[in-house]
C-alpha positions in Angstrom: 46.6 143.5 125.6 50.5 143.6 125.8 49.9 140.8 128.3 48.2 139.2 125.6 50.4 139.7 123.3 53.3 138.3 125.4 51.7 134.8 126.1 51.0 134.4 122.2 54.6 135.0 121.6 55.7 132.6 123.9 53.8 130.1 123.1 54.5 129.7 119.7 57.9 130.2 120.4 57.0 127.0 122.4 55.0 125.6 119.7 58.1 125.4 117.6 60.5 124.7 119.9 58.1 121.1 120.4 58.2 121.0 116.2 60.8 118.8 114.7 63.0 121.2 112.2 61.8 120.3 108.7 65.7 120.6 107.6 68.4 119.1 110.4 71.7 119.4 109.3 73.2 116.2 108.6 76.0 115.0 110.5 77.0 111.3 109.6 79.5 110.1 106.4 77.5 106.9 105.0 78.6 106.0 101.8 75.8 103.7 100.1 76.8 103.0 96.7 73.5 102.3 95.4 72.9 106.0 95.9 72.8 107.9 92.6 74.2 110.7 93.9 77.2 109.2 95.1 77.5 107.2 91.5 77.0 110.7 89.9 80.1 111.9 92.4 82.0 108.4 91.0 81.6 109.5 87.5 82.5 112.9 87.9 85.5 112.0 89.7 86.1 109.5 86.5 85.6 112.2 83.9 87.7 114.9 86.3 84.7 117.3 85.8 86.0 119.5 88.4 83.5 122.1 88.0 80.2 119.4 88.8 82.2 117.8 91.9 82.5 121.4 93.2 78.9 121.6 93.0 78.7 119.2 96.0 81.0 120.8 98.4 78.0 122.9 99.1 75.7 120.1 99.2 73.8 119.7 103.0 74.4 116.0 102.8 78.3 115.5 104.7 78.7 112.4 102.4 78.3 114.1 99.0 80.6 116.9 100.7 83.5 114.3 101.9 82.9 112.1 98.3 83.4 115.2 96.6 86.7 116.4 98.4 87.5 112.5 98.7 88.1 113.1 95.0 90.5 115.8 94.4 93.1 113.2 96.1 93.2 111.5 93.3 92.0 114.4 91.1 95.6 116.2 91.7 94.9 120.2 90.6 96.1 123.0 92.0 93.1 125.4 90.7 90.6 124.0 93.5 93.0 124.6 96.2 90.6 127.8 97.3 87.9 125.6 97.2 89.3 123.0 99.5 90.2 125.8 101.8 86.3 126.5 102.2 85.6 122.8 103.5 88.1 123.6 106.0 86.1 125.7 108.5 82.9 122.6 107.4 81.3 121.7 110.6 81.6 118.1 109.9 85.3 116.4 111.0 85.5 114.0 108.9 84.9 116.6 105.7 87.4 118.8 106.9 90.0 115.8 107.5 89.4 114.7 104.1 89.9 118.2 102.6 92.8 118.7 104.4 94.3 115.2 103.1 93.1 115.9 99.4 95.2 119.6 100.0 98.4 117.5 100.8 97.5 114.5 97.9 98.1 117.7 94.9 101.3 118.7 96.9 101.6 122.2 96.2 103.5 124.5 98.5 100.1 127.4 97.7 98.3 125.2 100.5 100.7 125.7 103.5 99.7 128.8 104.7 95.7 127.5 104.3 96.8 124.4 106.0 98.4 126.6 108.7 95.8 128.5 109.5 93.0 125.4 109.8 95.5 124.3 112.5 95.8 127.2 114.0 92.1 128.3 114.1 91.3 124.9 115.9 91.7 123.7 119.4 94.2 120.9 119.7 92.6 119.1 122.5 89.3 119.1 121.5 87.6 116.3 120.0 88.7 117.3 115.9 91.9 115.7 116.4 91.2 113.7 113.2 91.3 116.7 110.7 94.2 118.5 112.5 96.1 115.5 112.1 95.6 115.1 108.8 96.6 118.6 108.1 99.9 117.6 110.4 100.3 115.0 107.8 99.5 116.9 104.7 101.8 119.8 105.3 104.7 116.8 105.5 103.8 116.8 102.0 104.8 120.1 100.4 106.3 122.1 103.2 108.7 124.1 103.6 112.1 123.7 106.2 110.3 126.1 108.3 107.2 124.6 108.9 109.3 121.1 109.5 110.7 123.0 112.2 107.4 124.1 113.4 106.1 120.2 113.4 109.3 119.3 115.4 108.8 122.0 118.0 105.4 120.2 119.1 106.2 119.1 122.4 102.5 119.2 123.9 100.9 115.5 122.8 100.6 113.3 125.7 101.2 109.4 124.4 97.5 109.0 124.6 97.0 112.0 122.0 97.1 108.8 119.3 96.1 110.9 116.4 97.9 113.8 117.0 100.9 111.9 117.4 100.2 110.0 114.1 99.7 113.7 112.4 103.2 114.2 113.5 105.1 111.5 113.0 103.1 110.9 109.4 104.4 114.6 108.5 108.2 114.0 109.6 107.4 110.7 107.3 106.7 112.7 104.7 108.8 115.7 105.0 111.9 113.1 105.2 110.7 111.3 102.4 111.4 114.2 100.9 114.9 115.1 101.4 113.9 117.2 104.7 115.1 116.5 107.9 116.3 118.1 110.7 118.3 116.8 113.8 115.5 118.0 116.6 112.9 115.9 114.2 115.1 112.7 114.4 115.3 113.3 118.0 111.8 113.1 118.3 111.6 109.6 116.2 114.0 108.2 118.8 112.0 108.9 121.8 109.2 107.4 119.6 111.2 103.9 119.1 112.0 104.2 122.5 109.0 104.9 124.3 106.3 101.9 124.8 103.5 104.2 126.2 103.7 105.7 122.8 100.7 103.9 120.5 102.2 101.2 118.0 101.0 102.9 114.6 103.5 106.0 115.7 106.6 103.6 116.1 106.1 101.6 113.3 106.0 105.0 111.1 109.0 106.2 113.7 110.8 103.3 112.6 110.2 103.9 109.0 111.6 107.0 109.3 114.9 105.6 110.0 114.9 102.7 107.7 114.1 104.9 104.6 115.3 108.5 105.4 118.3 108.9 103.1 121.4 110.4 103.7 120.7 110.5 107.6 123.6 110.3 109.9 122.3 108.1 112.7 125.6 107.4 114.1 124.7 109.6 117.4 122.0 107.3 117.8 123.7 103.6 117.7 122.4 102.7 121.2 119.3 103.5 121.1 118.2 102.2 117.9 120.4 99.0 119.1 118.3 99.1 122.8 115.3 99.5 120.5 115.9 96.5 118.4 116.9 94.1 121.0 113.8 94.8 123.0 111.5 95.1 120.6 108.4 92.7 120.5 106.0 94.0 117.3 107.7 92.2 114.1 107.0 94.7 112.4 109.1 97.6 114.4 111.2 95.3 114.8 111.8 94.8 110.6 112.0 98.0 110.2 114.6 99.1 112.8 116.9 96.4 111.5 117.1 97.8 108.4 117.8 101.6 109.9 121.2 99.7 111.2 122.5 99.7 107.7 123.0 103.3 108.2 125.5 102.9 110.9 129.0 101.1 109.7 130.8 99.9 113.0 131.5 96.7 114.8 129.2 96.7 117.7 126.2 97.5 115.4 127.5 94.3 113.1 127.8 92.0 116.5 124.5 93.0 117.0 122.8 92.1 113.9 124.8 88.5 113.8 123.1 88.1 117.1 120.0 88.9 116.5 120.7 86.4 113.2 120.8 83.8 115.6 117.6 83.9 117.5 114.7 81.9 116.1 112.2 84.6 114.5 109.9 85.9 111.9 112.0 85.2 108.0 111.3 89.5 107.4 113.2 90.2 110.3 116.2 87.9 109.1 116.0 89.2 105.7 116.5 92.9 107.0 119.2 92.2 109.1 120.6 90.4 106.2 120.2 93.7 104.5 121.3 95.8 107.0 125.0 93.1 107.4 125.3 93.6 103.5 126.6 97.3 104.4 128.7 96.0 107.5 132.5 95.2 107.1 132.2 92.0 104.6 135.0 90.3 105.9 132.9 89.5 109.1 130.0 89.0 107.7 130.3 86.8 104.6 131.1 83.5 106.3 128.3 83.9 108.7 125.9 84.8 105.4 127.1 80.8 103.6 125.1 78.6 105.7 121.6 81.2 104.9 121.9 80.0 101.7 120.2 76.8 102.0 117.8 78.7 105.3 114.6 77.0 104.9 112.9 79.8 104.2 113.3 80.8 100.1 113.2 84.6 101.1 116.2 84.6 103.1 118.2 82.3 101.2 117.7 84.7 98.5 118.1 87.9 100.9 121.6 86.2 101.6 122.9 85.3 98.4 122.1 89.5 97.5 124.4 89.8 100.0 127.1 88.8 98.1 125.3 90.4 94.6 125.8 94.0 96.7 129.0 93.6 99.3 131.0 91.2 97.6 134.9 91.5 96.3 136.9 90.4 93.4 138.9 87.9 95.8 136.0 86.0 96.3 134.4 86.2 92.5 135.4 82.6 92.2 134.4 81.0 95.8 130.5 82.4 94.6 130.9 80.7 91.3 131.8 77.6 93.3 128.7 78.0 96.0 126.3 78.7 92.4 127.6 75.0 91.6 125.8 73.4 94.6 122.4 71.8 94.7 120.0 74.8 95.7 117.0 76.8 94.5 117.8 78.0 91.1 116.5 81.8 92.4 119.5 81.5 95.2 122.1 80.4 92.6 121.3 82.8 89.6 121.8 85.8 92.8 125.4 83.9 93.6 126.2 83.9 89.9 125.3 87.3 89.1 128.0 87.9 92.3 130.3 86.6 90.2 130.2 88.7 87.1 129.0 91.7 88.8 132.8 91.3 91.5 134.7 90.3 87.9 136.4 93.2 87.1 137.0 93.1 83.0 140.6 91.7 83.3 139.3 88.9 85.4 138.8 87.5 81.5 139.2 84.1 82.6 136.2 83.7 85.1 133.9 85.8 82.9 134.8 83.3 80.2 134.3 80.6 82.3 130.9 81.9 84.2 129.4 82.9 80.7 130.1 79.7 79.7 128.4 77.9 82.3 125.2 79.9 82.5 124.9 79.8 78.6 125.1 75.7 78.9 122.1 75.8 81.7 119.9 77.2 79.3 119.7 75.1 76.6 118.4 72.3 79.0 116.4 74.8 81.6 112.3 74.5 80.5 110.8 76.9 83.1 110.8 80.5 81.5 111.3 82.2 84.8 114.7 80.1 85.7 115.9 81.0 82.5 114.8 84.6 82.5 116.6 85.2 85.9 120.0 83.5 84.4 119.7 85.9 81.1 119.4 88.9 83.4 122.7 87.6 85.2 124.7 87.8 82.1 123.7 91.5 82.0 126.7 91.8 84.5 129.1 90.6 81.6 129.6 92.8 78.6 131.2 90.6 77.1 127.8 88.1 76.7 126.0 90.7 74.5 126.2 88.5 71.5 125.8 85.8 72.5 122.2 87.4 74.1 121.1 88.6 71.1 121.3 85.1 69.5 119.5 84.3 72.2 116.3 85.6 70.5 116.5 83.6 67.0 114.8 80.5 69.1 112.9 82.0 72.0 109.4 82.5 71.6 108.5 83.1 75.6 107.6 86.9 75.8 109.2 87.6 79.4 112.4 85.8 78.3 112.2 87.7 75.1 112.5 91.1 77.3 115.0 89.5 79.9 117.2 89.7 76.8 116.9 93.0 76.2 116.7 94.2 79.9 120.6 92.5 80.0 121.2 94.0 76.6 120.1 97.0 78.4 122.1 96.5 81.9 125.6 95.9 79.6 125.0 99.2 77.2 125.3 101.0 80.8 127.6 98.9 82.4 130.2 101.0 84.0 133.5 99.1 82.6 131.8 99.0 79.2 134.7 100.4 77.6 137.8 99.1 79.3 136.1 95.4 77.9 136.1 96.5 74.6 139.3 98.5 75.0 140.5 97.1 71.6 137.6 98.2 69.3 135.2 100.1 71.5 133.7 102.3 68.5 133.1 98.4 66.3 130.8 97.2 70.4 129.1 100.3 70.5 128.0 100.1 66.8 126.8 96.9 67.6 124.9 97.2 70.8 123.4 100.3 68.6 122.2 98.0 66.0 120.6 95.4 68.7 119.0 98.1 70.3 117.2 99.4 67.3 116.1 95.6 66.2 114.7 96.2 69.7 112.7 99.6 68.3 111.9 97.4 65.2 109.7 94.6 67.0 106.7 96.8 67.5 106.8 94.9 71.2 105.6 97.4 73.8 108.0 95.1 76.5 110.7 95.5 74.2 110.5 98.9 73.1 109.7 100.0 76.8 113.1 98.5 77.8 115.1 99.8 75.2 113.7 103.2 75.7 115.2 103.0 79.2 118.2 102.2 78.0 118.5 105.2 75.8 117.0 107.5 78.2 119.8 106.7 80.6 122.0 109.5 81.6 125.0 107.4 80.7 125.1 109.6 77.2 126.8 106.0 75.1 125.1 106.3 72.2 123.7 109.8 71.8 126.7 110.9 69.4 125.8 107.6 67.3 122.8 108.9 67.1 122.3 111.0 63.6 118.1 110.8 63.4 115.4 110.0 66.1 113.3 108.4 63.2 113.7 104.6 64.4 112.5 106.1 67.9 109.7 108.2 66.1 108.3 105.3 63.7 108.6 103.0 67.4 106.4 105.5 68.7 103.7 105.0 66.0 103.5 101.2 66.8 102.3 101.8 70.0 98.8 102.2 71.3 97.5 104.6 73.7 96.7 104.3 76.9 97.8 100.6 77.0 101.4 101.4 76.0 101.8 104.1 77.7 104.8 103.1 79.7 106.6 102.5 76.5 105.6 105.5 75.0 107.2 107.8 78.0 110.3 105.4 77.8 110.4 106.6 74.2 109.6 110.4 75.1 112.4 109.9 77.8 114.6 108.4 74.8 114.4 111.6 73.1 114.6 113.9 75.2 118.1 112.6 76.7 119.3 112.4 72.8 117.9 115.9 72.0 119.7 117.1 75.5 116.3 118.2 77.0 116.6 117.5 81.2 113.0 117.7 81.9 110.7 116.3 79.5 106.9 116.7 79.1 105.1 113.1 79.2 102.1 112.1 77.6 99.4 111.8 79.8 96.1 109.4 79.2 92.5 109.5 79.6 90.4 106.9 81.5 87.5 105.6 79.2 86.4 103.0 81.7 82.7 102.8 82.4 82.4 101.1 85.7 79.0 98.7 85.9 78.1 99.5 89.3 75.4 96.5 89.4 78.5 94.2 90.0 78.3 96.0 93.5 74.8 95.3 93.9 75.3 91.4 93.8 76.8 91.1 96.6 75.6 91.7 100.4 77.4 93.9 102.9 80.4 91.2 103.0 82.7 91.0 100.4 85.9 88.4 99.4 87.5 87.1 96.7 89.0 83.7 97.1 92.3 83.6 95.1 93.2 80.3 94.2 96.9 79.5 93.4 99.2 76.7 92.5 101.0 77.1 96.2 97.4 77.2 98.2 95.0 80.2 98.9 93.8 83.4 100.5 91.1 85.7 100.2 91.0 89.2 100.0 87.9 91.4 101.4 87.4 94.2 99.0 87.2 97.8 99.8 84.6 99.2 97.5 83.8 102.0 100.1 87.7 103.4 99.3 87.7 102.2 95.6 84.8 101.5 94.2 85.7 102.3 90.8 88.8 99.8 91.1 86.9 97.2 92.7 84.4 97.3 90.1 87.4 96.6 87.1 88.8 94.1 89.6 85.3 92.2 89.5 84.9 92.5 86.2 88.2 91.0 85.0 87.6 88.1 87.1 84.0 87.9 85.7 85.6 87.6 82.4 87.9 84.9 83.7 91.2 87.6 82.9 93.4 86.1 85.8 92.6 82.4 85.3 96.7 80.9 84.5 97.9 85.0 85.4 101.6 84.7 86.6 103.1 85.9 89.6 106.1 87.7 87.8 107.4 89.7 90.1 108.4 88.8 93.9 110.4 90.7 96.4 111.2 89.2 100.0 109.3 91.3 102.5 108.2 93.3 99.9 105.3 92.4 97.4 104.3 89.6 95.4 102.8 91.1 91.7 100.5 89.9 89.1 98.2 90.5 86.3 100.0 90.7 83.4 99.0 89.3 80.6 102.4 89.0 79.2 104.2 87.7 82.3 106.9 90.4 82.6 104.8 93.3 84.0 104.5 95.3 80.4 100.9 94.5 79.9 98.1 96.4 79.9 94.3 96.4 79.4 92.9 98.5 76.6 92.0 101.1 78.8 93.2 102.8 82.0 91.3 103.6 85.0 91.8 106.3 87.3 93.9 106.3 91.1 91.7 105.9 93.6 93.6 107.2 96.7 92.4 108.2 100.1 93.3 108.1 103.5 94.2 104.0 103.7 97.2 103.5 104.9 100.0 100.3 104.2 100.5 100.0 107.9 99.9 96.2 108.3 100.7 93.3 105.9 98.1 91.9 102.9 97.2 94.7 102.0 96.5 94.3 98.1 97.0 97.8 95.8 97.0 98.6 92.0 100.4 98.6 90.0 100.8 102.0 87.7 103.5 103.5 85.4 102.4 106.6 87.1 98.6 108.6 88.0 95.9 107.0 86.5 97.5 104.3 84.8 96.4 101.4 86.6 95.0 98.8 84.5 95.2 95.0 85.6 97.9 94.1 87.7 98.3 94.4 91.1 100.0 93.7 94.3 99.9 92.0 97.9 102.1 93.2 100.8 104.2 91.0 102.9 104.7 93.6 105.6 103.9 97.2 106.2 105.2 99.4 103.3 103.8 103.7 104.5 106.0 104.5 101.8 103.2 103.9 99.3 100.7 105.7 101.4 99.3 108.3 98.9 100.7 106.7 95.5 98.9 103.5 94.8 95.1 102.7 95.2 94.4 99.9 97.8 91.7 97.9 97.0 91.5 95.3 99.5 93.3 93.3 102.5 94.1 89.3 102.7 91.8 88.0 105.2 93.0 84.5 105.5 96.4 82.6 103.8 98.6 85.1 104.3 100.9 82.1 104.5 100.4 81.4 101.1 101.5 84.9 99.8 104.4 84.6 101.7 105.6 81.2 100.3 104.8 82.2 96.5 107.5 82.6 94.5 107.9 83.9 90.8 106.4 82.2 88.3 103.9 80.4 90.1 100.1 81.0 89.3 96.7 82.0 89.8 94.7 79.0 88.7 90.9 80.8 89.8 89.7 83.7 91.4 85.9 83.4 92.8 84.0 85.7 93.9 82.6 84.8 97.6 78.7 85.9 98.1 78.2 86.2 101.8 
């Protein structure tokens, strides 16, 4: 009978062994956004109802589990930090690597020691190298000079450990980014620039580290940054380590940097080793910088007349006025004048005369708005043009030039020799520049008041004993509406606070009422591209609904509604970004409504890639941005919605002011 017994056991021990399980556990992260759940997850993320999106972290399906932490980068609270924790020990890689990114994304110092331990608690070889890496790269993000020195005294990743070398270097990114260094951690990000068996993603962020790390002494490490740079093959290393040169002031590195002027190459390299000359002995370098004024290439002609904007001298005030005379690209001439006033010192009365005089004659006969905007902001490097800028406004009726005028007014109320130029009757100028300012308050214009609110928010303290009553600064306030003001409103809030003597001010926040219409999504198949048609050519863009769906959805819609037919290109910086999307055409626009930051773990590490414009966490509206080259800097700050597929070329030869004439949406 026990024998009996036994076999019965067995068998159906066999029996269900043979049964498929009724219940699996999930393992793959597929985001279908057709799903309702995953629209549900959208909305909630949209609404910050924290308490449904922490429903899902205990969901069996991974991909409601990953949405749901997905959000809380964006979604930046403290209070589900515990909660986060738990998806930590998740058995699924990809939802602990996006809790442990979401944990860095609210940058709180409470989730160190959390962080810590996930890292600790996990093998480092084995196959989870993708969440301990973002917890490496997380803990860059809030903490503390002891755990920097714990990154830096990693010494065990071979150069084939790719993301666990990424983890690291991203961190030391981060922590420097920061203010935190430490001389072992810049050790480290040498032997990264100078070690090719060491995956390119690592030395491009190595590279970064030593372009943007400020106040880093990298003196120690002339030669091998110069080795680095002469060798290099990747443009975009190769871009970035030019600019880390500017950090070391000596001959051989300028030699160097002429040299590599010389050699035929990509225009971003040239216009960071333009950049990284400008802080080089100027006697050397400004006769080699003349003939890159009239380079082929716009970018660096304008790269090279900033040279003289930033390293110039009084001597030579007048040979830049003289080079602004000559038959050039009005962008590369307005950079030589503004050289001019900005070397004038206020006793050099004759060639600020002079200069004022000229630029005022171009712009009676100058049509296009941008050429004349660019010479107005020029005579904000004169003090003694500010009346002559406010009469400016009696006949202009452009909006951007409108607030170039007030951005000058704005540059000479600060201007550091504001009071020897008025020496005479300093009190009668200051009254003045008051009185402009508050006609400023009195437009009701959001691009105006935002400007003007800058100007009084500066730290410069000019007018805050003029100031008797906030009221014109109140009754501004009033004229504005919320959300699609709200970068004029903080000016404002700034404004106050700065006259009232308050250091750290409370800013208003605002609430997303966009309702995205999902179905836009469901037109298209798997594929998906925008073709963005432009008066200097065209590229497309292939949009990223699976990061951003919520942006991508208010992207398709304004171009459903025709919004960026005849948009302007308003703002353009060599190697940087071109911008657009403003309705005004001098980036103080908004729509009527906000929509919330969409930010994961998509990273600026290439060029094209096309991200949202804000005044801050969930502000982004309409305009937005393409990348000329890689930019990890805005890693974690600004939603990415997509990446330039094809005419890249064409968003590196648009300049400002040109335009979007169509944007169609390709159906593949």
């Amino acid at each position: 009978m026990r024998y009996r017994i036994a076999f019965i056991v067995l068998g159906f021990l066999f029996f269900a062994a043979c049964v498929p399980d009724d219940n699996p556990m999930l393992t793959e992260i597929s985001v279908d956004l057709k799903d309702p759940m995953v629209r549900n997850i959208l909305k909630h993320e949209l609404a910050q109802n924290k308490d449904s999106l922490l429903q899902y972290f205990t969901h069996p399906d991974p991909t409601y589990r990953y949405l749901a932490a997905k959000s809380f980068a964006s979604y930046q609270i403290e209070s589900v930090i515990p909660e986060l924790d738990s998806l930590l020990k998740d058995p699924i890689s990809e939802v602990k690597a996006m809790a442990a990114y979401s944990l860095g994304q609210i940058r709180s110092n409470k989730a160190e020691p959390i962080l810590v331990e996930a890292f600790k608690s996990r093998d480092t070889s084995s196959v989870d190298n993708i969440s301990n890496s973002r917890i490496l790269e997380s803990i860059g993000k809030m903490g503390s000079p002891k755990m920097l020195d714990a990154i830096v005294n990693i010494s065990s990743y071979r150069p084939t450990d790719t993301l666990l070398l990424l983890g690291q270097v991203r961190s030391l990114y981060q922590f420097a980014l920061r203010g935190k260094t430490n001389p072992k951690g810049t050790e480290q990000i040498i032997k990264f620039i100078n070690g090719n068996e060491f995956p390119k993603e690592v030395r491009l962020i190595a590279a970064h580290y030593l372009a943007r790390t400020k106040d880093i002494d990298l003196t120690t490490y002339k030669f091998q940054i110069i080795q680095a740079l002469v060798k290099e093959e990747d443009v975009f290393i190769k871009m970035a380590l030019a600019l880390s040169l500017r950090k070391i002031v000596d001959p051989e590195v300028q030699t160097v940097l002429l040299d590599q002027l010389k050699l035929d190459q990509d225009y971003r390299v040239k216009c960071n080793l333009i950049k990284a000359l400008s802080k080089q002995s100027y006697i050397t370098g400004a006769e080699k910088m003349i003939p890159f004024l009239d380079d082929e290439n716009l970018a660096v002609a304008q790269t090279a007349a900033q040279f003289f904007v930033q390293n110039g001298n009084k001597d030579d005030a007048t040979v830049y006025r003289n080079l602004a005379r000559q038959e050039r690209h009005w962008s590369v001439n307005t950079l030589l004048y503004q050289a001019t006033l900005k070397n004038s010192p206020y006793y050099y009365s004759k060639t600020l005369s002079a200069t004022r005089w000229e630029i005022l004659s171009k712009l009676n006969s100058i049509v296009d708005p941008y050429e004349k905007l660019a010479y107005i902001q020029v005579l904000g490097e004169d003090p003694g043009s500010y009346s002559e800028l406010y009469n400016l406004l009696e006949k202009e009726e452009n909006i951007p030039v409108r607030t170039a005028i007030f951005t000058a007014l704005g540059q000479i109320a600060n201007h550091p020799e504001f009071e020897q130029t008025f020496s005479s009757s300093p009190r009668y100028a200051k009254t003045k520049m008051l009185e402009y300012l508050n006609a400023g308050l009195e437009t009701g214009d959001p691009g105006i008041i935002a400007v003007v609110g800058e100007t009084l928010a500066s730290d410069t303290g000019r007018f805050k004993e003029m100031i008797d009553s906030t009221t014109q600064i109140e009754i501004a306030k009033t004229k504005l509406s919320l959300p699609k003001d709200i970068e004029a409103y903080n000016a404002l809030e700034k404004a106050l606070a700065n006259i009232k003597g308050v250091k750290a001010p409370i800013l208003t926040t605002v609430t997303s009422s966009f309702d995205p219409d999902f179905n836009l999504l469901d037109e298209f198949k798997q594929a998906k591209e925008v073709i963005v048609k432009t008066s200097k050519g065209i590229f497309n863009i292939a949009l990223f609904d699976d990061v951003a769906p919520m942006s991508v959805v208010n992207f398709l819609q304004l171009i459903n509604d025709n919004y960026y037919d005849n948009k302007v290109f308003h703002r353009v910086v060599p190697n940087f970004v071109i911008q657009t999307g403003c309705s005004r055409g001098d980036g103080y626009s908004s729509l009527d409504y906000t929509i919330r930051s969409e930010i994961g773990p998509t990273y600026y590490n290439d060029e094209g890639y096309v991200g949202l414009a804000s005044a801050g966490l969930h502000t982004e509206s309409s305009q937005w941005f393409v990348t000329h080259s890689p930019t990890p800097h805005l890693d974690g700050k600004y939603t990415i919605i997509g990446k330039v597929t094809t005419g890249m070329d064409v968003v590196h030869n648009i300049q400002v002011g040109d335009t979007i004439e169509d944007i169609i949406i390709k159906i593949i």
